[in-house]
N, C-alpha and C positions, 0 to 999 in steps of 0.2 A: 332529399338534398340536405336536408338536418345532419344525417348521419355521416354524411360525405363532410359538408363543415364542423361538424365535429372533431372528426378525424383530425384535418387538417390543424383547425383551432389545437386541438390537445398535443400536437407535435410542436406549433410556435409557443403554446403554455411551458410544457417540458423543455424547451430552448430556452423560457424566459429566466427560467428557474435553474436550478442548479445541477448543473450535467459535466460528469468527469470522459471526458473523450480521449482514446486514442486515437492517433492517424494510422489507417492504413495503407497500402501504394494506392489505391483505388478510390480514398473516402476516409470515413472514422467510423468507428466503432463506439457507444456510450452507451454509459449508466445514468439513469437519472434518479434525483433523492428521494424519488418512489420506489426503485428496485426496476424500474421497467430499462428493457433494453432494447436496442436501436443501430441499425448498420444502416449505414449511407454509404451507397456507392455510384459514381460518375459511371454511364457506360461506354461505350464504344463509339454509340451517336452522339455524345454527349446530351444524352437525358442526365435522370438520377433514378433512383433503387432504392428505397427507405422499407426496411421491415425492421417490425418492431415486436415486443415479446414481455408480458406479463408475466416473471416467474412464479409468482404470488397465486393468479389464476390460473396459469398454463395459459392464456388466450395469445395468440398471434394474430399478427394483421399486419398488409403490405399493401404501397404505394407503390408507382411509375409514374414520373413524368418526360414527357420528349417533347419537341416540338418537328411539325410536320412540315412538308415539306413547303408549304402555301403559308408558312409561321402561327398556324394554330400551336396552343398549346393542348396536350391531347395528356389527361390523368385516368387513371387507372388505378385498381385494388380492389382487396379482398379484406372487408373486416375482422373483427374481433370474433365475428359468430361465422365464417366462414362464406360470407355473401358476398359473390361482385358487383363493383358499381364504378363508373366511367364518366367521365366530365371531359367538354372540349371548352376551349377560352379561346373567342374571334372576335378580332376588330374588321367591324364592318367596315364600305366603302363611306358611310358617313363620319366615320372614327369612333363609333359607339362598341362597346365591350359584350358578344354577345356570350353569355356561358350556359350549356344547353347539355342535357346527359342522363341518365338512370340511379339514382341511387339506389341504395342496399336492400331496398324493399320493393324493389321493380317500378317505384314510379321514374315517369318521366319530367325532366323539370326543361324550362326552359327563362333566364333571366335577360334582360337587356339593361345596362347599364350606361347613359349617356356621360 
């Protein structure tokens, strides 16, 4: 789970920070004052699409997010060392936030958040 929020964390850090964006029909394309690089794209379902790309290191790493058809939100990707890892975000019937999935090392996590 670390490595999962990490990912995430280091995309809203790199947001916080200073990022030269183009728009493209689909999304934007950026650079960030690190050199790293970043495509966001809307899809079809209306998810989004974020792969991102360390020239520096060569490393790549991508996200998906959609939501399902019951309003889970259901994330996806492949990190920096090329491992998959999956997270879903459910509001139970009590309204509690359940988020439950695999990180990049194959464990299983499971959080409830009231």
């Amino acid at each position: 789970m670390n490595k999962v929020i990490l990912i995430l964390a280091s995309l809203l850090i790199s947001s916080a920070t200073y990022a030269e964006c183009t728009e493209l029909l689909s999304g934007k394309r950026c650079t960030d004052e690190y050199g790293n690089q970043y495509t966001i794209q809307n899809t079809l379902s209306g998810g989004t699409e974020v792969r991102g790309y360390n020239p520096r290191t060569g490393s790549r790493w991508s996200q998906s997010t959609r939501k399902s058809l019951g309003g889970d939100i259901i994330q996806e990707g492949v990190d920096a060392d090329g491992r998959r890892w999956n997270q879903t975000i459910h509001k139970d019937l009590g309204g509690r936030t359940v988020i439950s999935g695999v990180d990049s090392d194959g464990n299983r996590y499971r959080k409830v958040i009231d």
